[in-house]
C-alpha positions as CSV (number, residue, x, y, z in Angstrom):
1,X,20.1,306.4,34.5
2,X,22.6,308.6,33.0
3,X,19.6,310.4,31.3
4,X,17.7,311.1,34.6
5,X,20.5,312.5,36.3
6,X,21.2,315.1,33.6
7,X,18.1,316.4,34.3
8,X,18.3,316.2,37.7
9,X,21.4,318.4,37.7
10,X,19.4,320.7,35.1
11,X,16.4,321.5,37.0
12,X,18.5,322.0,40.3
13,X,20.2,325.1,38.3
14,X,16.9,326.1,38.0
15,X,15.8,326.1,41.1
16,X,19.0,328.2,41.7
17,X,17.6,330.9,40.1
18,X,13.9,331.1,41.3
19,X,14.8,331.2,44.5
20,X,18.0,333.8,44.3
21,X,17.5,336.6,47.0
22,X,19.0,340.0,46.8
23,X,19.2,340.2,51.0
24,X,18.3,343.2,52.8
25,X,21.0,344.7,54.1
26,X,20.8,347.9,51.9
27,X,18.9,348.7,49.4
28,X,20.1,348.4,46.1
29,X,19.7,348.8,42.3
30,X,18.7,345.3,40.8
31,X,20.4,343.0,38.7
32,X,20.7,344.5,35.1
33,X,23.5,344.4,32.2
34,X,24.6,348.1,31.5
35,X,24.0,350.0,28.4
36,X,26.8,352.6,27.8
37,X,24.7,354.5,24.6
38,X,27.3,357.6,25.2
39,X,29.2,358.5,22.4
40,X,32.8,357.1,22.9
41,X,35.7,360.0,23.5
42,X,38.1,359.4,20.6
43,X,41.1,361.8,21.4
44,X,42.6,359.9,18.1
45,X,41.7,361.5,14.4
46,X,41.4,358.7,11.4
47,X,45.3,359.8,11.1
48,X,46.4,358.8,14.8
49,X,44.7,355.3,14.5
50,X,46.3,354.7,11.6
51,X,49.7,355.5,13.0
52,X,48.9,353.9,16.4
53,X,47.5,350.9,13.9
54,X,50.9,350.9,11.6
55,X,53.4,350.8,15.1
56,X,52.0,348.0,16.1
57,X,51.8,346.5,12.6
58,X,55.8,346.9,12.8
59,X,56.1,345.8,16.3
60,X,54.7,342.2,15.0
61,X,56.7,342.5,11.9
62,X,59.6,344.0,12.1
63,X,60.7,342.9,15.6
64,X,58.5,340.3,17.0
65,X,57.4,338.4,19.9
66,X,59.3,336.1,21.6
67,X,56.6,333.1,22.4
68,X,58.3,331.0,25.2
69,X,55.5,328.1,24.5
70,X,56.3,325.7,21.9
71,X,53.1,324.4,20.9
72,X,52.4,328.4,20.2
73,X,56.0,328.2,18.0
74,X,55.0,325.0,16.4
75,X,51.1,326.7,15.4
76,X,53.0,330.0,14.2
77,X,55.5,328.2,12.2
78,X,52.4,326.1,10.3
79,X,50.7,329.9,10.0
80,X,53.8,331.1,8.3
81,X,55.4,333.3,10.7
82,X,58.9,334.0,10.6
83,X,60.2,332.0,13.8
84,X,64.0,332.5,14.8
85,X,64.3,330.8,18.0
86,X,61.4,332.0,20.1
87,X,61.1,335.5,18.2
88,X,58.1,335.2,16.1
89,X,57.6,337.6,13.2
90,X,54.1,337.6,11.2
91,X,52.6,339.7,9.0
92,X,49.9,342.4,9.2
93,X,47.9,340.5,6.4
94,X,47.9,337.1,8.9
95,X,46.5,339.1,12.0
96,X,43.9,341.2,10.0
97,X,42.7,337.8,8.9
98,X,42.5,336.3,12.1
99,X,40.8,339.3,13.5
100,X,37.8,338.7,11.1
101,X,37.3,335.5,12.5
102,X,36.9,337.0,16.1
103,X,33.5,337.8,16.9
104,X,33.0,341.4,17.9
105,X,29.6,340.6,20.6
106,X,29.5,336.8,22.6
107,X,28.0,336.0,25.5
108,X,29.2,334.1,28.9
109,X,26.2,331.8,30.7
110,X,27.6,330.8,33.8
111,X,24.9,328.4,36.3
112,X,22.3,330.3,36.5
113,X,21.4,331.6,33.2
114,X,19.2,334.8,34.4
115,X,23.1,336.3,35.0
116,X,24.6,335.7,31.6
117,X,26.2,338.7,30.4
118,X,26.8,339.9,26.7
119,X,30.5,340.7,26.0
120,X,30.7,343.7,23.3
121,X,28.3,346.1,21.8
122,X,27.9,348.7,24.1
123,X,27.4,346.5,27.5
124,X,29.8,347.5,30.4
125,X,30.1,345.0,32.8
126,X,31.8,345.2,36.1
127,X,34.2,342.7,38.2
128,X,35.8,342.4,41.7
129,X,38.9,343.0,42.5
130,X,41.7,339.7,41.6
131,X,44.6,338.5,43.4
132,X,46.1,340.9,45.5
133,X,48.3,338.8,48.0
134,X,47.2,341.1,51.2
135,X,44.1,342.8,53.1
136,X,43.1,345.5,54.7
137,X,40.2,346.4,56.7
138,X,39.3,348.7,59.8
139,X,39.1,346.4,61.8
140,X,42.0,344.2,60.5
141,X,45.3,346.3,62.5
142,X,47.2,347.2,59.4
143,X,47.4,345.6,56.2
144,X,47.6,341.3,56.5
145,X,48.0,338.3,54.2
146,X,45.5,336.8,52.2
147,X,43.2,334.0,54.0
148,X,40.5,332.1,52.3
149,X,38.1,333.3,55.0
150,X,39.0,336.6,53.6
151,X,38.5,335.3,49.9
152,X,35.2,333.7,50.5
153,X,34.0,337.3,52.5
154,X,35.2,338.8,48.9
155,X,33.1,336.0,46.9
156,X,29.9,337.2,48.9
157,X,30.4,340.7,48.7
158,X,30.6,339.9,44.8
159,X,27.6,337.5,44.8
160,X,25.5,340.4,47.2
161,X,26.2,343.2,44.8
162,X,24.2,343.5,41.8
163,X,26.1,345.8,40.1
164,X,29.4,343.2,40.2
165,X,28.7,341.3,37.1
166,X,31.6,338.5,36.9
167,X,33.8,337.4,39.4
168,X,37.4,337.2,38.3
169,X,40.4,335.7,39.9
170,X,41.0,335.3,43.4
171,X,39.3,338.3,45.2
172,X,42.6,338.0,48.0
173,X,45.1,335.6,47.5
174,X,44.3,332.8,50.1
175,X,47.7,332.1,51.0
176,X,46.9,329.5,54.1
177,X,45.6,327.1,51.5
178,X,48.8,325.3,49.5
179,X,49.5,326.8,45.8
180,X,48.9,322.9,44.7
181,X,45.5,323.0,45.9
182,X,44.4,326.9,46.0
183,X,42.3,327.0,42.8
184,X,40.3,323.8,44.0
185,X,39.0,325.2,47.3
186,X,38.1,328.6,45.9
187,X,37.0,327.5,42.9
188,X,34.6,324.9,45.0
189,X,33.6,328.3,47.4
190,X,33.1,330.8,43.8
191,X,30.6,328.0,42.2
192,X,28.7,327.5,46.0
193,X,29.1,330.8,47.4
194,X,27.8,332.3,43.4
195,X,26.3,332.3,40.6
196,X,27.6,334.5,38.6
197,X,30.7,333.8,36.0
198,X,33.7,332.9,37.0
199,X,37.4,333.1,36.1
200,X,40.5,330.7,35.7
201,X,43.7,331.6,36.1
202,X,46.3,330.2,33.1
203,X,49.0,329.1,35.3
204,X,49.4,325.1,33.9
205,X,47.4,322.3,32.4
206,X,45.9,321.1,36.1
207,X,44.7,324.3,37.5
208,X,42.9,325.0,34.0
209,X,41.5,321.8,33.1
210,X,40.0,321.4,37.2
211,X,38.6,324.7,36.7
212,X,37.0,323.8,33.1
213,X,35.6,320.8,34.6
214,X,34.3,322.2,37.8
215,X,32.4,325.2,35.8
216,X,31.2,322.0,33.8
217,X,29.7,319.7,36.9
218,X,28.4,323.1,38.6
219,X,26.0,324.0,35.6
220,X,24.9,320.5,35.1
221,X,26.5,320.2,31.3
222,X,27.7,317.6,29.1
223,X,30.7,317.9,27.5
224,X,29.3,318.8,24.2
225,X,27.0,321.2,25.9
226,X,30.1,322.9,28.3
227,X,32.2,323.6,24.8
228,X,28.7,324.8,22.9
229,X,29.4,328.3,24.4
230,X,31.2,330.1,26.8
231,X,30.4,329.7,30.3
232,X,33.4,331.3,31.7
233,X,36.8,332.7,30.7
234,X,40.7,333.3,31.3
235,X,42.4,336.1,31.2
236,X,46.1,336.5,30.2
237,X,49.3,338.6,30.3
238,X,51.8,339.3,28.0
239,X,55.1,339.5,29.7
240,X,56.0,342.9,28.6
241,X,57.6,343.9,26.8
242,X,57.4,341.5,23.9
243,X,56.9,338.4,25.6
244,X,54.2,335.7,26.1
245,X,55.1,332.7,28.5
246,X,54.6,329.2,29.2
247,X,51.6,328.5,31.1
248,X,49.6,331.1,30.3
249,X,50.0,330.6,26.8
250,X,48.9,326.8,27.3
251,X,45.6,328.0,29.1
252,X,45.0,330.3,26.3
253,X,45.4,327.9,24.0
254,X,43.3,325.4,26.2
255,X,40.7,327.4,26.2
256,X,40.4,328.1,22.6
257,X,40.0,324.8,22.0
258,X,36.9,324.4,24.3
259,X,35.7,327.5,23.3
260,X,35.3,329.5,26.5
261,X,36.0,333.2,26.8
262,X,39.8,335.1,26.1
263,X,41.2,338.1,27.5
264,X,44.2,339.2,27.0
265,X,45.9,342.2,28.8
266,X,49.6,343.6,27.9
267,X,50.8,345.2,31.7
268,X,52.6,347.9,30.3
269,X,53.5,350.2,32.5
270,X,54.9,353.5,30.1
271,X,58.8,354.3,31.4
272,X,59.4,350.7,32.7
273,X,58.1,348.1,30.5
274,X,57.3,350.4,27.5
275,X,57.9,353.4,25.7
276,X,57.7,356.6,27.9
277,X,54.8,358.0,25.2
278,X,51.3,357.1,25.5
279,X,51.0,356.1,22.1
280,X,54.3,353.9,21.9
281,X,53.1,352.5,25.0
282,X,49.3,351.6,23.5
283,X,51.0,350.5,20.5
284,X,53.1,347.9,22.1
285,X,50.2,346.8,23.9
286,X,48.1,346.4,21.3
287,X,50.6,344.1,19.6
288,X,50.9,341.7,22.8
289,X,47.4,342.0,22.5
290,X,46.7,341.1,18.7
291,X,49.0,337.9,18.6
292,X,47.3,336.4,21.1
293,X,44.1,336.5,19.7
294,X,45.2,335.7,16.3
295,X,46.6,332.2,17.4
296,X,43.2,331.7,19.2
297,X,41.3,332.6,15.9
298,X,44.0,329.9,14.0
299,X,43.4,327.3,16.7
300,X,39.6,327.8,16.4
301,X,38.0,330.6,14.0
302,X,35.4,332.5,16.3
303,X,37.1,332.1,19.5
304,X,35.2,334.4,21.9
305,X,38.2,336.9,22.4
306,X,38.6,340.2,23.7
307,X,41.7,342.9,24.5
308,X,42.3,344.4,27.5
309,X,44.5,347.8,28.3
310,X,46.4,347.8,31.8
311,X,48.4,350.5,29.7
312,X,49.3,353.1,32.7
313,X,52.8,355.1,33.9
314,X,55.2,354.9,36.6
315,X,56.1,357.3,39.3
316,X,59.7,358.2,37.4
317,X,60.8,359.0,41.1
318,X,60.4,356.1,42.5
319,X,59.6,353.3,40.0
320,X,56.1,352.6,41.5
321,X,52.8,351.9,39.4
322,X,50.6,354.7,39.2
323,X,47.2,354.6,38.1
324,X,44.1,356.7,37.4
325,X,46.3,359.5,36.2
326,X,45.5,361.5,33.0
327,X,47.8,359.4,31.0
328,X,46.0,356.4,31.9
329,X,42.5,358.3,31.1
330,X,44.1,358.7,27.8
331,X,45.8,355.4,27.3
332,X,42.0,353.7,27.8
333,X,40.8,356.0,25.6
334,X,43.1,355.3,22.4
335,X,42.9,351.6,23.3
336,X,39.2,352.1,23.3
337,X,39.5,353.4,19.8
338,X,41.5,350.6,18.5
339,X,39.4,347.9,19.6
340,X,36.7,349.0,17.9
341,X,38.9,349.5,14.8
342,X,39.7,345.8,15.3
343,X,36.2,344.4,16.1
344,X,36.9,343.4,19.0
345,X,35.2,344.1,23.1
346,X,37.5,345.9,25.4
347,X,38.7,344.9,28.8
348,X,39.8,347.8,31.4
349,X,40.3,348.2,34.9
350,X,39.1,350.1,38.2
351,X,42.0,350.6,39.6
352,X,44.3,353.3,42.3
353,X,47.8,353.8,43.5
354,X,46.0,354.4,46.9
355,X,47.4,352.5,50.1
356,X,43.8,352.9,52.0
357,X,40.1,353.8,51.6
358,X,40.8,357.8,51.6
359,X,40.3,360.4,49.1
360,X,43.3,359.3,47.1
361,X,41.7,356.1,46.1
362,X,38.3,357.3,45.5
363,X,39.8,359.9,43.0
364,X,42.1,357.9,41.0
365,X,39.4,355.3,41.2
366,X,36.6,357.4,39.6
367,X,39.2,358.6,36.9
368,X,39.6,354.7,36.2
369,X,35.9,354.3,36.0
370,X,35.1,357.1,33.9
371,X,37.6,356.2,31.4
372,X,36.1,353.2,31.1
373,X,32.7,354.9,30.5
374,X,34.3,357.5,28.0
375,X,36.6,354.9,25.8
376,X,33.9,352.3,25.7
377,X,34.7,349.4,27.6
378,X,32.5,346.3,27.9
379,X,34.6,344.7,30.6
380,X,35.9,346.4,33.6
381,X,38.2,344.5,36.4
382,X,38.9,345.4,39.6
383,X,35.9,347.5,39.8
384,X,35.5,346.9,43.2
385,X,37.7,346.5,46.2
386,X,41.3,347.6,44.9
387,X,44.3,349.0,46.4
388,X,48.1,349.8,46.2
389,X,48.1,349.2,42.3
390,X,46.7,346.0,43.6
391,X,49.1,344.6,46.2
392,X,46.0,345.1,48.6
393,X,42.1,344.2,49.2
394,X,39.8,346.1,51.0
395,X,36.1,345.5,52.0
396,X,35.6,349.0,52.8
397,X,36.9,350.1,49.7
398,X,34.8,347.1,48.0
399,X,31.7,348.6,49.5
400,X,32.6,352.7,48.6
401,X,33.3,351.2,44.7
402,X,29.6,349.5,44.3
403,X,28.3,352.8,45.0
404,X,30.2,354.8,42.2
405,X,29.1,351.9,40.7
406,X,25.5,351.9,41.1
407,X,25.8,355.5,40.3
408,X,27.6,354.4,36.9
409,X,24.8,352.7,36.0
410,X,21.9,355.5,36.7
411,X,23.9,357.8,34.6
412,X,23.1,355.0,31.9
413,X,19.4,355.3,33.0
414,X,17.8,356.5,29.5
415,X,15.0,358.1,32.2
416,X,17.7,361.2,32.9
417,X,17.4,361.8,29.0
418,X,13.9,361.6,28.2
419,X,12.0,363.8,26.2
420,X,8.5,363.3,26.0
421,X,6.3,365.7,26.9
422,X,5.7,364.6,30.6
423,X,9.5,364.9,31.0
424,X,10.0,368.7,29.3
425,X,6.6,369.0,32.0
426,X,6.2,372.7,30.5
427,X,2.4,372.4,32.2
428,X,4.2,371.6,35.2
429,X,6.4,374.7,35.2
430,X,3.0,376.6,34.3
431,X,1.5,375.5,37.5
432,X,4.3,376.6,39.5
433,X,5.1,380.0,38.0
434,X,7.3,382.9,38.8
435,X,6.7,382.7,42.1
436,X,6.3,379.0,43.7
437,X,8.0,375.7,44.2
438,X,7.6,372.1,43.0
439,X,7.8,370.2,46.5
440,X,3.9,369.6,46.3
441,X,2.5,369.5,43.3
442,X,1.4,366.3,41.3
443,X,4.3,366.2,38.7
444,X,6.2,366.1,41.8
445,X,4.3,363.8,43.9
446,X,3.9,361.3,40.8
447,X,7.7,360.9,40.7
448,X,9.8,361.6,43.8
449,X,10.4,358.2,44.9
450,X,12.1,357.4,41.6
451,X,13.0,360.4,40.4
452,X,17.2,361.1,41.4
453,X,19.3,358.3,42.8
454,X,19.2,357.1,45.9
455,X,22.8,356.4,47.8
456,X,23.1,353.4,50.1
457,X,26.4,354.8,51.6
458,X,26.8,358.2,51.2
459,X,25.4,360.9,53.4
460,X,23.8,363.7,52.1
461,X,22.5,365.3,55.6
462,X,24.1,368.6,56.7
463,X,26.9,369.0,58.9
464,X,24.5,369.4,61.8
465,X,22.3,366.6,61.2
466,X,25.1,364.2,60.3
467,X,27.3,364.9,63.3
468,X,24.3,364.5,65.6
469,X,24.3,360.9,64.2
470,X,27.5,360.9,65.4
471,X,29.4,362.0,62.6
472,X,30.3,358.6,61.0
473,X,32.9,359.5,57.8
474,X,32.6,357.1,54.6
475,X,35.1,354.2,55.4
476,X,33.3,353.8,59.0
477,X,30.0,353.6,57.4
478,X,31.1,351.0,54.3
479,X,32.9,349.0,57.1
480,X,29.5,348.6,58.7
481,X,27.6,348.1,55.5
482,X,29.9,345.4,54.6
483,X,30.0,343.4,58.0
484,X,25.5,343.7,57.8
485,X,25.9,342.3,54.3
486,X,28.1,339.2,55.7
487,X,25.2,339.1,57.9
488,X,22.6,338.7,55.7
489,X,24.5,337.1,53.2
490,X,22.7,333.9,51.9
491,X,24.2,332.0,49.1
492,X,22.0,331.1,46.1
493,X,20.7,327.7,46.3
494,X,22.7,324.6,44.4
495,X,21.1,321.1,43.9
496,X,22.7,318.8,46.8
497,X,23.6,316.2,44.3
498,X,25.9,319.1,41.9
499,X,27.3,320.4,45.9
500,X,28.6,316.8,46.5
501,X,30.0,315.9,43.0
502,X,31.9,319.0,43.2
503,X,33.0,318.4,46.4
504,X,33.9,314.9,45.5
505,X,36.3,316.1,42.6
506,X,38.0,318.7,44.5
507,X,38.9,316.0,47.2
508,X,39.8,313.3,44.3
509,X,41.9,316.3,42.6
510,X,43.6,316.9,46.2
511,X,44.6,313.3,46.7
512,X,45.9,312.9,43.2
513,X,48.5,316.2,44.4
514,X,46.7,319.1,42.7
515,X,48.5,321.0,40.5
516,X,52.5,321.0,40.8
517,X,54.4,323.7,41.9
518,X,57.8,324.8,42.6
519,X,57.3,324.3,46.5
């Protein structure tokens, strides 16, 4: 009996896939895992990493991290750190150890296997924007709180969009749902409304071991097979500076254990919560970073692990976050240097000061994006749908990202680089001469429909012809793209039997209380 059901629940993921539709409502570029084959911008010589390298090595050394977990004390006291109440001290020679465990490439297969996606190497893969308490939306009369309607609009727009690769934390924070019970219902709406990876936050034992085993039910695994690979992944922040706390520390280490996928991201924000210099400030975060994955790689050697930068600056008038600034280029970039000194993928963000959809936020946006590009980065969050250094959602801005996106991943097109004969086409140039055009002829005609990018939002009419249409400006036309998208949304297909068990645990979990909470 048990036997029969496991493959029931196998062959229903199946089915999942076959019959995944990519809906109609624009048309888009398909499903595909980015290659980034660029050379990486290093703005670091051999002599900078190395001094970037030592700070840090100091940092862990010298001064230390305090590591408000004791199981974490306990582990680093049996590695042979130097522990002093909660400061823990450890040597280079222990975390250059560890780090040899740590793969450098691993791979996350969430329930439908067609969208697994390689972590490493030179793959750059892009996720929706994560827990921002509030919304905003043309139609929404100013900016609002965070309603799982509004999350599970979010969940589709990630699901719909082929270039949006994972889905990480809660798209909007759904604040009408209780804080006990929160990561059950969107969790349950993530693994029905998608089937792409998903994300846990490390915020307690409960929420990360309901999330573990709903990720578990929805793909049909055993145990054994669940913990043969990861199938989804945390990721964590140190509390800068110098600090890791309680609960994320336990879901990190939780995690580990099953061997599911690690990120780790020191917030430090250069003039608040670190040194005022770009490298003091990458330094520091790499040594947030670099303990954490060293007491994943002591808990289990291999741990699928990876570092992320938020490393950015403050407005020094005010205090507020700013992002996509040239010091944050240049803060991805050195980060992007050091991880692959270390061995290690690379986590970065998409991310704006920008309060709306404007110009603002589509600059500081790209300048997040490109950095990515240029330092190398195989993960990038908040790729889609971020505002007000994330205090804010946006569906409009969701919708404007997936098409700097899309054009992200032409620019990877090796097509645009070819150089066979057909694509130098001197016989084509011949044809045409000094004194002709290449509208008409067959070099032409053989490639127009695939030859340049084609834009589902922007408009690339003249003035004339575009205010004829009646003059629609970009956040008027994504807020219509993204209400035809909810539309045609159609979520990819679960076995019944999988939709009910997970149902059934989420309402078990909710009668047993959930996970506790201060209120």
């Amino acid at each position: 009996m048990a036997e029969r059901s496991q493959k029931r629940r196998r062959s229903g993921g199946r089915s999942g896939n076959a019959e995944r539709r990519g809906g109609s409502a624009i048309a888009q570029m398909p499903w595909q895992i980015p290659i980034n084959n660029d050379r990486p911008i290093e703005p670091l010589n051999e002599d900078g990493v190395q001094a970037i390298h030592e700070g840090a090595m100091q940092i862990l050394e010298e001064i230390g991290m305090e590591i408000l977990n004791d199981e974490a004390l306990e582990i680093f006291r049996e590695a042979g750190a130097t522990i002093n109440g909660q400061n823990v001290r450890i040597g280079r020679e222990f975390i250059m150890e560890m780090l040899e465990r740590a793969p450098s490439e691993w791979t996350m297969t969430p329930r439908n296997p067609e969208r697994a996606i390689p972590v490493g190497g030179k793959a750059m893969l892009f996720g929706n924007v994560s827990s921002p308490p509030s919304y905003w939306s043309r139609d929404s009369n100013g900016k609002q709180t965070g309603t799982r309607e509004m999350c599970k609009n979010f969940i589709k727009l990630s699901q719909y969009f082929n270039c949006i690769h994972f889905i990480g934390g809660y798209p909007v924070e759904p604040q009408d749902i209780h804080a006990s019970i929160r990561h059950l219902d969107v969790l349950y709406d993530k693994l029905t409304l998608s089937d792409k990876v998903v994300h846990t936050y490390s915020l307690g034992k409960e929420r990360v071991e309901d999330v573990m085993e709903m990720v578990r039910i929805a793909g049909g695994h055993t145990h054994e097979e669940f913990e043969a690979g990861p199938k989804m992944y945390t990721n964590i922040n140190s509390t800068s500076p110098l600090k890791h706390d309680e609960p994320m520390l336990d879901g990190w280490m939780r995690l580990a254990r099953r061997n599911q996928g690690l990120v780790v991201t020191p917030f430090t924000l250069a003039g608040a919560m670190a040194p005022v210099t770009m490298a003091g400030a990458v330094a520091q975060s790499l040594a947030e970073g670099l303990i954490a994955v060293a007491l994943a790689q002591w808990i289990r050697p291999g741990a699928a692990c990876a570092i992320g930068t938020f490393t950015s600056n403050v407005d020094m008038k005010s205090g507020a976050p700013a992002f996509g600034t040239p010091e944050y280029i240049r803060a991805t970039q050195m980060t992007g240097q050091l991880s692959r000194f270390y061995g290690l993928p690379m986590r970065s963000s998409g991310v704006c000061a920008a309060n709306v959809p404007d110009s603002q936020a589509t600059w500081e946006t790209m300048n997040s994006l490109w950095a990515s590009v240029q330092s190398g980065t195989n993960l990038v969050y908040h790729a889609a749908g971020w505002l007000e250094g994330g205090l804010i959602a946006s569906p409009e801005k969701f919708v404007m990202d997936c098409e700097i996106l899309q054009q992200i991943q032409r620019y990877f097109d090796p097509a645009l680089t070819a150089t066979t004969p057909d694509d130098i086409a001197v016989e084509a140039i011949r044809s045409v001469g000094n004194d002709g055009h290449f509208f008409g002829i067959q070099h032409t005609q053989d490639r127009y429909t695939t030859a340049f990018y084609q834009p589902f939002l922007s408009d690339w009419r003249n003035y004339e012809a575009w205010d004829a249409a009646g003059g629609v400006w970009t956040t008027e036309r994504a807020h219509n793209v993204y209400k035809a998208i909810l539309e045609d949304f159609t979520p990819p297909v679960m076995d019944e039997a999988i939709r009910e068990e997970l149902a059934a645990f989420v309402e078990r979990r909710k009668l047993e209380g959930g996970a506790p909470t201060d209120f």
